[in-house]
C-alpha positions, 0 to 999 in steps of 0.5 A: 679277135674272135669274129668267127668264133661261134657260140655251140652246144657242148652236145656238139663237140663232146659225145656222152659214152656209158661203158659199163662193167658189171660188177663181179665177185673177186674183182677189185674196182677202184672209184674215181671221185671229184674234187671241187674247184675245178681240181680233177678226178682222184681215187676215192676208195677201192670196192669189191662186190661185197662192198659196192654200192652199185651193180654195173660201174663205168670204166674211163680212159686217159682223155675222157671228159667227167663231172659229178651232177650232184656237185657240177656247181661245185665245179667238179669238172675233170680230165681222166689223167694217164695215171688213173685211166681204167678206173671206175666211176658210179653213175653220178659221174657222167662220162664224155669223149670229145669230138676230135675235130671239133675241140681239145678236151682240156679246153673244154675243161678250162672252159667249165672251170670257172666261178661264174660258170659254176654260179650260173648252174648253181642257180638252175641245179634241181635237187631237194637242198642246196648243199647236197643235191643239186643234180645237174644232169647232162641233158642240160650240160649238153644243152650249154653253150660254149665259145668255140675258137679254131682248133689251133686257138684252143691249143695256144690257150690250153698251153698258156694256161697251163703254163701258168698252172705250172707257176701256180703249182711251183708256188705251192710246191714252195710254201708246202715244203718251207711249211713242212722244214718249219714244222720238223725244225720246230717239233724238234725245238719242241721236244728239246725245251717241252722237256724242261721246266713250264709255267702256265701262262695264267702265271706269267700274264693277265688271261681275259676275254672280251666284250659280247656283242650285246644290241641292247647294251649298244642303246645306251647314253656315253657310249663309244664307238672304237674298232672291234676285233673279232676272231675272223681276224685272228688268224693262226701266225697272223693278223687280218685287219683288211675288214674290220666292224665297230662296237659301241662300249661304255668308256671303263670297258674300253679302257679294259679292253684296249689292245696294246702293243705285245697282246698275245691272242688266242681264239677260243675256237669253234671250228677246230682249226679255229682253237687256240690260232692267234698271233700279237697285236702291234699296235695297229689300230688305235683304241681297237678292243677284242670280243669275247671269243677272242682271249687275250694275253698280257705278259706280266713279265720282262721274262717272256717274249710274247712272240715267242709265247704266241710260236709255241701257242700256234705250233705243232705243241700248242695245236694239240696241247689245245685240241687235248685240253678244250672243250670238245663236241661233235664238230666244235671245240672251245678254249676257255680261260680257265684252260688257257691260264694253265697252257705250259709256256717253257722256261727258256732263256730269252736270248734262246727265245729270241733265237726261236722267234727270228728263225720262225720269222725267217720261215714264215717271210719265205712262206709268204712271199710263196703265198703272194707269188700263187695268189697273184698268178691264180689272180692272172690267170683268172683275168687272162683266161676271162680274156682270152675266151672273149677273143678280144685278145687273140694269141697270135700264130707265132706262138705255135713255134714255142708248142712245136719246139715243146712237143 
């Protein structure tokens, strides 16, 4: 338990160093940025004099504690790895030794990582607007108080953590690489039957919208409260029905809308990750009805899979097919019907459909059971670091014989 664990200033177990390198002609000066969410320090771009913005940069060394004031409720905290030592950072990036007696810099590190510290100092940032730039500036970070446990506790808590960092990453590493054998397997299957004959969708399947949500329209006499699909729920190769709304509707619109089983869908956009992304209704909720950015297609034909329709829509093809072919503004980007009716299906056998269909089914089961695996353990480790900075659970000292035999 932590009976003795104090609470101290980070002023006390790190100290601020400034070792600053003027800048000179001739010489290169690679910039360190901050990831966000706690990811750590990454080379953001090299400059030289001609094209630096500042006149005197900061060198870091391997251990060195860094945050970046304009995004520190961001949680852009870090530790200089070995590979990125001698590098440089602007004076934005406040730069900290830690008192080596006192603290582990990694435990520090854990410590500062974490949501609710991050929400706490997005409400004390100062700065003229919210998103970017609300400095949070060292004289209060040193000002912050931190639970302290022995040195030896910090060392057990920084090693289990990252041995659960280590699941984490595996987990990552997994769904990446089943991510990337799906996309070459396919880009090769869509190379072989884009070549061959297409039909436009709009000629295979009835293509519509939705219904707008209209607060007017919700006042009137004989409507009817059903469930409402909104393009927050279809996501690309999947459906997320875990928060639905519900929509008040005239009877005769209902029945035009109401989903059935084997509805390919298809957001008409916005965000450009949101374009074209969408997968088949099952039938899992009764009566349910989709909005007007969400478009639905119903295949007129026993010809056509509508899983296989909707691969090819949220493949590598269909992603770019879309991003060509829609509607495109500065940041946004927009699908609408009269596209959709002409995005090329290819003429494939069924059975040589079908085939597609379980091999992408096949992938995405492997993906997802790496998805859930990082997902949870992201979830413990959250609880069990909450946990273990509170002390009431303290690991015990037989633990030290697992960081000896691993040193």
């Amino acid at each position: 338990m932590n009976d003795g664990w104090p609470n101290v200033a980070v002023g006390r177990v790190l100290r601020q160093v400034r070792p600053s390198v003027p800048v000179r002609a001739g010489v290169e000066y690679p910039l360190l940025g901050m990831r966000w969410y706690g990811e750590g320090p990454f080379l953001r771009e090299t400059v030289t004099a001609d094209s630096a913005k500042a006149r005197v940069y900061f060198q870091v060394r391997a251990g060195d504690f860094l945050y970046n004031r304009l995004f520190a409720w961001k949680g852009s905290f870090g530790v200089v790895p070995e590979r990125l030592a001698g590098f440089y950072v602007s004076g934005e990036f406040p730069v900290f030794q830690t008192v080596p007696e006192l603290a582990l810099t990694e435990y520090i590190n854990l410590v500062m990582c974490r949501p609710i510290v991050w929400e706490q100092i997005l409400r004390e940032s100062t700065g003229s607007t919210t998103t970017s730039r609300n400095r949070w500036n060292e004289s209060r970070f040193l000002e912050w108080e931190i639970p302290l446990p022995p040195l030896a506790e910090q060392r057990r808590i920084v090693d289990l953590v990252a041995a659960i960092d280590s699941g984490i990453a595996e987990s990552r590493r997994s769904y990446e690489a089943t991510e990337a054998a799906r996309s070459a397997l396919f880009e090769r299957f869509a190379e072989k039957i884009g070549a061959g004959q297409t039909v436009p969708l709009g000629g295979i399947a009835d293509v519509v919208g939705g219904i707008t949500k209209d607060e007017k329209r919700q006042q009137g006499d004989g409507l009817i409260e059903v469930p409402y699909l909104r393009v927050a729920n279809v996501q690309r190769g999947y459906l997320d029905l875990s928060e639905m709304t519900m929509i008040r509707a005239e009877p005769a619109l209902i029945e035009k809308l109401r989903l059935r089983t084997g509805d390919v869908l298809f957001n008409e956009g916005g965000d450009r990750d949101k374009l074209g992304r969408g997968w088949v209704w099952q039938g899992q909720i009764a009566d349910c009805i989709h909005q007007n950015h969400v478009l639905r297609a119903r295949l007129k034909t026993a010809d056509f899979d509508p899983w296989f329709v909707s691969i090819w829509g949220n493949g590598d093809f269909g992603r770019q097919w879309f991003e060509l072919n829609g509607s495109q503004t500065t940041n946004l980007a927009s699908l609408n019907l009269s596209t959709l009716r002409v995005f090329p299906i290819p003429v494939v056998p069924l059975a040589d459909q079908r085939r597609v269909v379980d091999l992408w089914m096949a992938f995405d089961s492997v993906s997802r059971r790496a998805r859930d695996v990082e997902s949870a353990t992201t979830a413990l480790r959250a609880t069990l670091l909450a946990d273990l900075l509170s002390g009431d659970h303290e690991i015990p000292s037989s633990y030290d014989r697992f960081l000896d035999g691993a040193a």
